[in-house]
C-alpha positions as semicolon CSV with decimal commas, in nm:
position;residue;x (nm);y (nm);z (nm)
1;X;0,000;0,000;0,000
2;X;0,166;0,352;-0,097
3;X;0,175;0,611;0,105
4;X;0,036;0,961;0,065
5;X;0,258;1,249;0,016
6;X;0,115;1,465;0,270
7;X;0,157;1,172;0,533
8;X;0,528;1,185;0,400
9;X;0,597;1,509;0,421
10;X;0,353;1,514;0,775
11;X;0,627;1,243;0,929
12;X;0,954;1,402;0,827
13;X;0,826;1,763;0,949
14;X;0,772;1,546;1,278
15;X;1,075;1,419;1,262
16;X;1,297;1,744;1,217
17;X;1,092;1,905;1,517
18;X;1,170;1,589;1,746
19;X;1,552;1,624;1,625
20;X;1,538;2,005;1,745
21;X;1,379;1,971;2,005
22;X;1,578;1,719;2,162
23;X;1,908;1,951;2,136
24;X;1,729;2,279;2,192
25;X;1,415;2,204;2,433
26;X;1,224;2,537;2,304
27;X;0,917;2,366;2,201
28;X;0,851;2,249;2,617
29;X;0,941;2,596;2,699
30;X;0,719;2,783;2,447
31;X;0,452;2,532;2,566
32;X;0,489;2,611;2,959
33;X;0,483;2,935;2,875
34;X;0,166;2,956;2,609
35;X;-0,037;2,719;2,882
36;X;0,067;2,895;3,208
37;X;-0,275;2,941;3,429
38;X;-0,357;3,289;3,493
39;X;-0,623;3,367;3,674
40;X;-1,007;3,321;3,526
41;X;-1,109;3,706;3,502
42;X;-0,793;3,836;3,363
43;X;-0,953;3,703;3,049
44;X;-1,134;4,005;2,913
45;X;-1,125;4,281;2,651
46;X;-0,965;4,525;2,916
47;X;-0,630;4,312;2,911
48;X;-0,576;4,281;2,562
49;X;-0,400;4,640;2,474
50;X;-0,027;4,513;2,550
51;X;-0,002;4,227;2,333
52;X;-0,149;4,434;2,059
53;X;0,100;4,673;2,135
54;X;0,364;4,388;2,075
55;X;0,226;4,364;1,782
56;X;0,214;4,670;1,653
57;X;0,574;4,700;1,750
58;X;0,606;4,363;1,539
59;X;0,495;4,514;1,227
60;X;0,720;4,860;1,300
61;X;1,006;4,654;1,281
62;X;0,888;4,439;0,959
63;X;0,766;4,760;0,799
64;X;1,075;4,930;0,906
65;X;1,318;4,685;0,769
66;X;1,209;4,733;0,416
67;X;1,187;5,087;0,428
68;X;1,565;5,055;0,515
69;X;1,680;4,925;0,217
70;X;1,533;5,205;-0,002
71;X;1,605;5,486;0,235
72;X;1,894;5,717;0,199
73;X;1,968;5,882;0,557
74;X;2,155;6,184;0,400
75;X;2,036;6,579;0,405
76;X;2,075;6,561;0,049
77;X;1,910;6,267;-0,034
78;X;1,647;6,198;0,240
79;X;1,364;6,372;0,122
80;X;1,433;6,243;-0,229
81;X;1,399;5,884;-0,156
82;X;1,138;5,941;0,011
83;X;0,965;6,084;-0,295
84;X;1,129;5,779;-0,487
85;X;0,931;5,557;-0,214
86;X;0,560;5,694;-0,307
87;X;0,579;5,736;-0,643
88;X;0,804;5,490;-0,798
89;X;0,895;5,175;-0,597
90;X;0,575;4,969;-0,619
91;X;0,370;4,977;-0,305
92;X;0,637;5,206;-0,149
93;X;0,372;5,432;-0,076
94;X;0,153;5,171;0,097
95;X;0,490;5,041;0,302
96;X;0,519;5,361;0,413
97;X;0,175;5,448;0,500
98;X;0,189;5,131;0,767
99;X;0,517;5,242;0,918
100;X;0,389;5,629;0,944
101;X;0,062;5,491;1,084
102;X;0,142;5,228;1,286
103;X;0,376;5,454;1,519
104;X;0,067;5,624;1,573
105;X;-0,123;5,318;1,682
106;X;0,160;5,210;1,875
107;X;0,185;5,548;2,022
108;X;-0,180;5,550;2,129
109;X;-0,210;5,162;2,209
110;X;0,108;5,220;2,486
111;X;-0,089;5,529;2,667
112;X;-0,418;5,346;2,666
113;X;-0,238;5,006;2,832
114;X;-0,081;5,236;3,071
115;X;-0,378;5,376;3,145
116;X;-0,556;5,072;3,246
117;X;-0,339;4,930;3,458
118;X;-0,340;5,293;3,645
119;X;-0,633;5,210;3,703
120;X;-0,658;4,883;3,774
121;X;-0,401;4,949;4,015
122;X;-0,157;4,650;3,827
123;X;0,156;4,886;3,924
124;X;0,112;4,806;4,292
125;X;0,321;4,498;4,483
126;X;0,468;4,295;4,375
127;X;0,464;4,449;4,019
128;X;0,643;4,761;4,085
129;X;0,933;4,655;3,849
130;X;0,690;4,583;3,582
131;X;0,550;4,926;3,606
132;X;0,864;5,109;3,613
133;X;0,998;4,911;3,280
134;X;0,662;5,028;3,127
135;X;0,749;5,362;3,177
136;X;1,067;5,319;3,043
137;X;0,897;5,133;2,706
138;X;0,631;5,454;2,703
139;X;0,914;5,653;2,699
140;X;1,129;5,498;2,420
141;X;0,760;5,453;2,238
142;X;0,771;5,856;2,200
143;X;1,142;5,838;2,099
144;X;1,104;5,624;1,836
145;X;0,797;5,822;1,745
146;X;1,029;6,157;1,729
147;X;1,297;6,004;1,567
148;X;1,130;5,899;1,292
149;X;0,917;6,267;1,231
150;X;1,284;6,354;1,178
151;X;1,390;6,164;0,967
152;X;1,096;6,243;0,743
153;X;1,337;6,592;0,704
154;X;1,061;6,765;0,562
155;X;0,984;7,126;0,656
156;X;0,809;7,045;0,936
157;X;1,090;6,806;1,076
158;X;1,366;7,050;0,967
159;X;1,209;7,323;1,193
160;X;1,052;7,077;1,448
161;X;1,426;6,944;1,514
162;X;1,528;7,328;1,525
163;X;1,270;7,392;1,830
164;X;1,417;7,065;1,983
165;X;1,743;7,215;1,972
166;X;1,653;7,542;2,132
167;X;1,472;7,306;2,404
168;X;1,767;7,119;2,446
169;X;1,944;7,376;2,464
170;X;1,825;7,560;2,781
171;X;1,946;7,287;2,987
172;X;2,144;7,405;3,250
173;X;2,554;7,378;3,247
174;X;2,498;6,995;2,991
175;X;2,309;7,232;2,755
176;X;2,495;7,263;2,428
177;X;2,658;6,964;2,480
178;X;2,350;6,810;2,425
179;X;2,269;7,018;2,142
180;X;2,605;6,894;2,001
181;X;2,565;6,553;2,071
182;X;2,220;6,555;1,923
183;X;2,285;6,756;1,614
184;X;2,628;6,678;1,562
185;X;2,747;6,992;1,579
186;X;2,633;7,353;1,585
187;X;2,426;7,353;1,331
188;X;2,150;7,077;1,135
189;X;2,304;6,893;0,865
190;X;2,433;6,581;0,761
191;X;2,545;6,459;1,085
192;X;2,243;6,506;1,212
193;X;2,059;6,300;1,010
194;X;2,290;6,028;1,048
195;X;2,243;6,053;1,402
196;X;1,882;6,058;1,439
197;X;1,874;5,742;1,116
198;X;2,147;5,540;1,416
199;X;1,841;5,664;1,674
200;X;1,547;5,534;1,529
201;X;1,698;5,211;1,319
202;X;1,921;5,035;1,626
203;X;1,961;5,219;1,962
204;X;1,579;5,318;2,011
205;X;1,467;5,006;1,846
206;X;1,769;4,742;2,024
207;X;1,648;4,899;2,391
208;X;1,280;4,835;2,289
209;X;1,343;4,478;2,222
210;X;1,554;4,457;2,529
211;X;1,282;4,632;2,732
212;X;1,005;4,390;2,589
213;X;1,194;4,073;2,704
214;X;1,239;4,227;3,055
215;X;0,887;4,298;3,053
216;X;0,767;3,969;2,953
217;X;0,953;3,789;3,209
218;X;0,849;3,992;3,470
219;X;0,478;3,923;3,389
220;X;0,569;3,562;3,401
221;X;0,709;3,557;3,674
222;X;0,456;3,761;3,921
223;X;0,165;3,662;3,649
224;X;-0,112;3,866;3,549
225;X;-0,276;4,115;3,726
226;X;-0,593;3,972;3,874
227;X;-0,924;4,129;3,804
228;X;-0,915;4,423;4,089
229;X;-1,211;4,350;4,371
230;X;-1,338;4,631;4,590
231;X;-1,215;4,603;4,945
232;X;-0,928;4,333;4,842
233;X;-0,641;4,526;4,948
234;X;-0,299;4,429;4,856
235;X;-0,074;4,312;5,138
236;X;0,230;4,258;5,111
237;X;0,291;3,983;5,353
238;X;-0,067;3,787;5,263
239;X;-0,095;3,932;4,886
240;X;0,170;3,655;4,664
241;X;0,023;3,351;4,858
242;X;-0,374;3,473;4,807
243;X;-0,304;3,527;4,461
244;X;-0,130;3,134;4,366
245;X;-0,463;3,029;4,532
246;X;-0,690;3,220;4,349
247;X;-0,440;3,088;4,047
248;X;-0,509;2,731;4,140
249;X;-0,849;2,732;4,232
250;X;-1,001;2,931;3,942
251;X;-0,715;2,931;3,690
252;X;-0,715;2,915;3,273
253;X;-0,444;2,865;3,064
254;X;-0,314;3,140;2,883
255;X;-0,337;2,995;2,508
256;X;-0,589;2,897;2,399
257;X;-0,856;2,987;2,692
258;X;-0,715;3,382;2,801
259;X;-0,593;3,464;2,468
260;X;-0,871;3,428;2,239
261;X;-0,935;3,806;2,287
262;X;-0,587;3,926;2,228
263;X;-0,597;3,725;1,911
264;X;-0,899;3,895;1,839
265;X;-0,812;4,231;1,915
266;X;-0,495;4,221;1,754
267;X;-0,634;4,150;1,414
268;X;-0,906;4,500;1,450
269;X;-0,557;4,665;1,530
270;X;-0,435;4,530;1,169
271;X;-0,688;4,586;0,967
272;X;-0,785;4,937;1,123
273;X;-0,413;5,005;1,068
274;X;-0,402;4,857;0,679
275;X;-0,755;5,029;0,613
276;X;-0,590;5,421;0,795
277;X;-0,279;5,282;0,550
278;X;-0,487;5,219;0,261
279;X;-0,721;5,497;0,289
280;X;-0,483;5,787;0,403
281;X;-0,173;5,692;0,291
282;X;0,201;5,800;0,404
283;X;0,228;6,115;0,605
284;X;0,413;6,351;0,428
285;X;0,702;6,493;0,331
286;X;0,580;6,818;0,293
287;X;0,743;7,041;0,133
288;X;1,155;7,020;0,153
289;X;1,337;7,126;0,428
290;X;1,468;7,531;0,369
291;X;1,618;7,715;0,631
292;X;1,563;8,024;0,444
293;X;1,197;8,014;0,473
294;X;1,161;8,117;0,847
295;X;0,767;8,221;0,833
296;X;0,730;7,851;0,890
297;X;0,476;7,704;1,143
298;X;0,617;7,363;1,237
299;X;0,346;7,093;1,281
300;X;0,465;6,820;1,509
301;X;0,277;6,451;1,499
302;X;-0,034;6,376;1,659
303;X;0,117;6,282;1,995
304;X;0,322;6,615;2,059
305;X;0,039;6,838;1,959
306;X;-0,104;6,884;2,326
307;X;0,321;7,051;2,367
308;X;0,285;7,223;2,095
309;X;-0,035;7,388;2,151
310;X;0,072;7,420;2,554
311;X;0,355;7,634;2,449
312;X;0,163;7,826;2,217
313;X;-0,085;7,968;2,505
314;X;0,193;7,993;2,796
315;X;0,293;8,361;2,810
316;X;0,637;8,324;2,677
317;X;0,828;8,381;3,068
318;X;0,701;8,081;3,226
319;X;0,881;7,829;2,905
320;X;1,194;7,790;2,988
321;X;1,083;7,701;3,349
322;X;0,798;7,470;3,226
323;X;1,018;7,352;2,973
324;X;1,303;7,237;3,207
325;X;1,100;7,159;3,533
326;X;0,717;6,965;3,357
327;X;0,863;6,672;3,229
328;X;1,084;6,622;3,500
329;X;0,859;6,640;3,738
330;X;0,600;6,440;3,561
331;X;0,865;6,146;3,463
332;X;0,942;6,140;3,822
333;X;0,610;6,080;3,916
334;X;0,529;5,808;3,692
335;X;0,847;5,639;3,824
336;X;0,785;5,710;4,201
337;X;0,420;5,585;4,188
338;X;0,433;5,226;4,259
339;X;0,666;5,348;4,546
340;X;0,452;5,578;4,677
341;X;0,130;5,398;4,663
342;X;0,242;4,973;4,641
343;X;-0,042;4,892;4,876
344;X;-0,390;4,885;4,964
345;X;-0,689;4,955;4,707
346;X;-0,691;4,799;4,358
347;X;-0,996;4,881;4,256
348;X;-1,093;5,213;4,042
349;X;-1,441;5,170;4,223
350;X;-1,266;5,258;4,559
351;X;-0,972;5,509;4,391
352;X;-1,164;5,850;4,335
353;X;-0,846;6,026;4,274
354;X;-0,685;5,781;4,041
355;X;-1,016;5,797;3,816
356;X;-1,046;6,224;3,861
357;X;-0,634;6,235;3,700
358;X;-0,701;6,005;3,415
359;X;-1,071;6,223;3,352
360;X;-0,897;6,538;3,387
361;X;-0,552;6,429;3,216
362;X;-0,776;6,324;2,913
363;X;-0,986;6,628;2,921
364;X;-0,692;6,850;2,857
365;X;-0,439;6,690;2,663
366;X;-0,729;6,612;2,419
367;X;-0,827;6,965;2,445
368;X;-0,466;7,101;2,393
369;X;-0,460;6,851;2,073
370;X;-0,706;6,956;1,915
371;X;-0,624;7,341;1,952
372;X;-0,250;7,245;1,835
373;X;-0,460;7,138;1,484
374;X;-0,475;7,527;1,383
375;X;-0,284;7,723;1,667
376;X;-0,113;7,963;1,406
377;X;0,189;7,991;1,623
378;X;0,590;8,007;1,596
379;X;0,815;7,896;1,910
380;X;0,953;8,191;2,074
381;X;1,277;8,057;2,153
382;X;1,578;8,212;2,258
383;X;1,798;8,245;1,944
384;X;1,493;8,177;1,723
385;X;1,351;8,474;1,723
386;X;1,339;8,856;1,549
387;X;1,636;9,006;1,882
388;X;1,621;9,379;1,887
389;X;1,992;9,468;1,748
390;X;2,164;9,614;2,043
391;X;2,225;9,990;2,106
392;X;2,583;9,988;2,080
393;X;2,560;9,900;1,711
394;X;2,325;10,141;1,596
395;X;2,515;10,431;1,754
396;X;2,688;10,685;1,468
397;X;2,550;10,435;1,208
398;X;2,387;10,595;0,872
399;X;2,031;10,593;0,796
400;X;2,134;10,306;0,555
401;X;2,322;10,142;0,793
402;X;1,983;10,153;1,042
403;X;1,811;10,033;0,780
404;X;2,046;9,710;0,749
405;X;1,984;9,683;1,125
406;X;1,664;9,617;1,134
407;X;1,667;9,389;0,875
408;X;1,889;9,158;1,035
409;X;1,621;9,224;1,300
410;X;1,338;9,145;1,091
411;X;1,436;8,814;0,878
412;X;1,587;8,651;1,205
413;X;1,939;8,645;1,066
414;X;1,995;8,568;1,432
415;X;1,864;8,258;1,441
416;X;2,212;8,144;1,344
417;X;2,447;8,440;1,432
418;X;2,483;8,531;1,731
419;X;2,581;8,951;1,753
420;X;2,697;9,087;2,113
421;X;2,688;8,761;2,264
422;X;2,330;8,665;2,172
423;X;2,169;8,427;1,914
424;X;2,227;8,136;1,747
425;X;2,555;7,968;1,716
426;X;2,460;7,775;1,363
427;X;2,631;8,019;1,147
428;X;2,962;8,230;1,290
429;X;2,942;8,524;1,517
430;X;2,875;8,832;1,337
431;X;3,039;9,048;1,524
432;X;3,375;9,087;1,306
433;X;3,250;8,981;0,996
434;X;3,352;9,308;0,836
435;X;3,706;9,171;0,903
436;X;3,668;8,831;0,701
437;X;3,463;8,960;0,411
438;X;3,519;9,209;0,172
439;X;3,196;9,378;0,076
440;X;3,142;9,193;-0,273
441;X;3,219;8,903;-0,048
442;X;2,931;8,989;0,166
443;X;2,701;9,041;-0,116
444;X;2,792;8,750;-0,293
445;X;2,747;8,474;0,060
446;X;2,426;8,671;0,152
447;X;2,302;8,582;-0,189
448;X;2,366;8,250;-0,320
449;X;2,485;8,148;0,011
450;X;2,771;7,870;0,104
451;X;2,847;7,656;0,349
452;X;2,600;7,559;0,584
453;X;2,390;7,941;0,506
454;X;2,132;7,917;0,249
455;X;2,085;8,148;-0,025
456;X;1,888;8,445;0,056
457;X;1,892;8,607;-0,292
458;X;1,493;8,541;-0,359
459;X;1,386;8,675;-0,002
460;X;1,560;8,955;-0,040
461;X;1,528;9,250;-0,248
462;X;1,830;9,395;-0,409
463;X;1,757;9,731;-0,149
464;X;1,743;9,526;0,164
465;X;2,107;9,327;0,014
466;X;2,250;9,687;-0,003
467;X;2,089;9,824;0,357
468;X;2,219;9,466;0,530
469;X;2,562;9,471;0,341
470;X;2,613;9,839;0,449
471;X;2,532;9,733;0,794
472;X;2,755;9,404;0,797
473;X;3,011;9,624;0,663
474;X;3,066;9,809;1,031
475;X;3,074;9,511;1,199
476;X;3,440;9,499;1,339
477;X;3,604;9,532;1,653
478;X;3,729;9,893;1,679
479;X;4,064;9,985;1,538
480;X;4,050;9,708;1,309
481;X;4,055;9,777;0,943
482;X;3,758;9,565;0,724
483;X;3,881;9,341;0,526
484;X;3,932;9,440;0,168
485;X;4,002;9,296;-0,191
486;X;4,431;9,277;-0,224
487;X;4,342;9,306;-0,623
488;X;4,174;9,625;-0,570
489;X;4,388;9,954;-0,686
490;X;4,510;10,132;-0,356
491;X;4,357;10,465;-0,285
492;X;4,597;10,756;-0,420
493;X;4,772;10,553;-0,686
């Protein structure tokens, strides 16, 4: 009697899996772990937002992979191939369109499983550990969700990355180091890109994985977090022993019996995410990154608009200390909490206050959201904004001259130059730049640029070249001569 193909195929399948399972012993331990009991209530659509998060992350990295290959992290090339990506590698759009969305999900999935267990009070003993490496993996969520805004290196990232910067670089004393380290230097350019591409493709991405395995384990370890009961407090002495009985009284396995509804819920995540992918395709790039366009209102993601729109309605002298002292503070807390409150009430029922900060912290970062959709609003940053020139500059200076002044006032040229000690340090100090340029030399870098400056000559008009050359042209320490052309005939020859 012959024997079937399939049963052929069926027995030497079975027989590669005994041979590597006999020198490896994964398939018992992916089977202890896929049956472990957890305990009966646990199995319910309110515990099934982390493992679609894992998911999510899944596809990020699938998704993110391919884009890879195609894109060219360069600040010459990086908005090109992204251009290459929608319109001529097939499907390139639609690849990207699931990366660009599925950070958002991902994004949104991570606050909403934080969320819940805040309120089901799953950060309490003996999960403290768990907790704290989910604030770690909410963290490194928004990283990866920043990084890869920039590497879009569109107008909006350009300028986005530019108000980082400035944040960055209020720090205290570690301030432009930071910058540096960030940036790469001084200034945005290549480097930078490079940096941010090393960010979002293995450091972000390598502590992510790292921070899922820790995570894992410890939820194996001390289990799931039972269903939370009014008036059963946890006790630290009674609470590990109560909850292996509860476990072994009224337990389910994991797979196939708890789940069910993570299988479930991970395949809406999918196809919600294919059908945003499908429907909306990629976001962006806008238009391409040009420092010389400065009227520019830079439109961070989803998840940074409540910021954005914050810092648009603060009066501009509480920033800095909001800027330097909020997040701290609010990291802190999310850290400290299982510390602070490990015991007692589980229960939301019983928890007033725990339900009144996620009502209230959902009220207003929603609000501020959807305000940040149309704030029409520019950071006012130190060094990124229109500085008065100072006094001493303007004094025995020609109408002409004045004129100059307060154009370097008015286009922000001092978003990159610093003059008297104040402004930006992407471009050199202007304070003795009389002494390295001739006047033609002046004209000549204000309008087609070089280096790391952009070209100014269509945003200017040939008056204001002549009123900011003639002021550029007194800009030297005193008793030093300007510099001047050596080919140039010598007065009284």
């Amino acid at each position: 009697m012959s024997r079937s193909p399939a049963s052929s195929a069926g027995r030497a399948l079975r027989a590669v899996g005994a041979w590597l399972e006999e020198r490896t012993g994964l398939g018992a331990q992916v089977g202890a772990v896929a049956t472990h009991a957890v305990p009966r209530n646990t199995a319910s659509w309110w515990y099934v937002f982390g493992s679609a998060s894992l998911v999510v992350f899944v596809l990020q990295v699938v998704t993110g992979i391919c884009l890879a290959t195609v894109y060219t992290p360069s600040a010459n090339d990086a908005w090109t191939s992204l251009v290459q990506l929608d319109t001529e590698v097939p499907l390139g759009w639609f690849l990207r369109a699931l990366h660009g969305w599925g950070s958002n999900f991902m994004v949104a999935l991570v606050l909403v499983h934080m969320v819940q267990v805040f309120l089901f009070g799953a950060f309490k003993y003996p999960r403290e550990l768990t907790w704290t490496v989910g604030v770690f993996l909410l963290l490194m969520t928004l990283g990866m969700a920043f990084t890869g805004q920039v590497l879009r290196f569109d107008q909006d990232a350009y300028w986005g990355l530019g108000i980082g910067a400035s944040i960055a670089g209020r720090m205290p004393l570690v301030g432009s180091r930071v910058v540096h380290m960030l940036l790469g230097g001084p200034i945005i350019a290549g480097a930078t890109l490079s940096r941010f591409f090393a960010l979002h493709v293995f450091v972000i991405p390598g502590a992510l994985l790292a921070l899922v395995g820790l995570h894992l384990l410890l939820v194996l370890r001390l289990g799931i977090n039972e269903w939370p009961m009014p008036g059963r407090l946890v006790d630290r002495v009674t609470y590990r022993q109560r909850y292996e009985e509860q476990v072994h009284a009224d337990g389910v396995r994991f797979f196939p019996d708890a789940a069910q509804r993570d299988v479930v819920f991970a395949g809406i995540v999918i196809l919600a995410l294919v059908a945003c992918a499908a429907v909306f395709g990629p976001i962006g790039p806008g238009g391409q990154p040009d420092p010389a366009i400065i009227d520019t209102v830079p439109a961070p993601d989803f998840f940074f608009l409540w910021i954005y729109s914050l810092f648009a309605l603060l009066p501009p002298s509480v920033e800095t200390p909001l800027i330097l002292i909020g997040p701290v503070v609010a990291i802190g807390l999310l850290f400290a909490l299982p510390f602070l409150s490990g015991t007692g009430e589980k229960s939301w029922r019983r928890r007033p206050f725990a339900v009144i900060t996620v009502v209230l912290l959902a009220l207003t970062m929603g609000t501020l959201t959807y305000l940040g959709t149309f704030a029409p609003w520019s950071p006012v940053m130190e060094a990124w904004s229109a500085l008065p020139t100072p006094a001493p500059y303007l004094e025995d200076r020609s109408p002409l001259q004045i004129q100059g002044a307060l154009i370097v006032q008015a286009k922000q040229c001092r978003n990159c130059h610093a003059l008297g000690g104040e402004g930006g340090r992407r471009g050199p100090a202007l304070d003795s730049v009389a002494t390295r340029l001739t006047r033609d030399q002046l004209i000549r870098q204000v309008l087609q640029g070089g280096g790391n400056m952009p070209a100014y000559g269509k945003n200017l008009s040939p008056s204001e070249v002549t009123a900011l050359v003639a002021f550029l042209e007194t800009l030297h320490p005193p008793g030093q001569v300007p510099a001047r052309n050596a080919s140039a005939t010598p007065v009284g020859n």
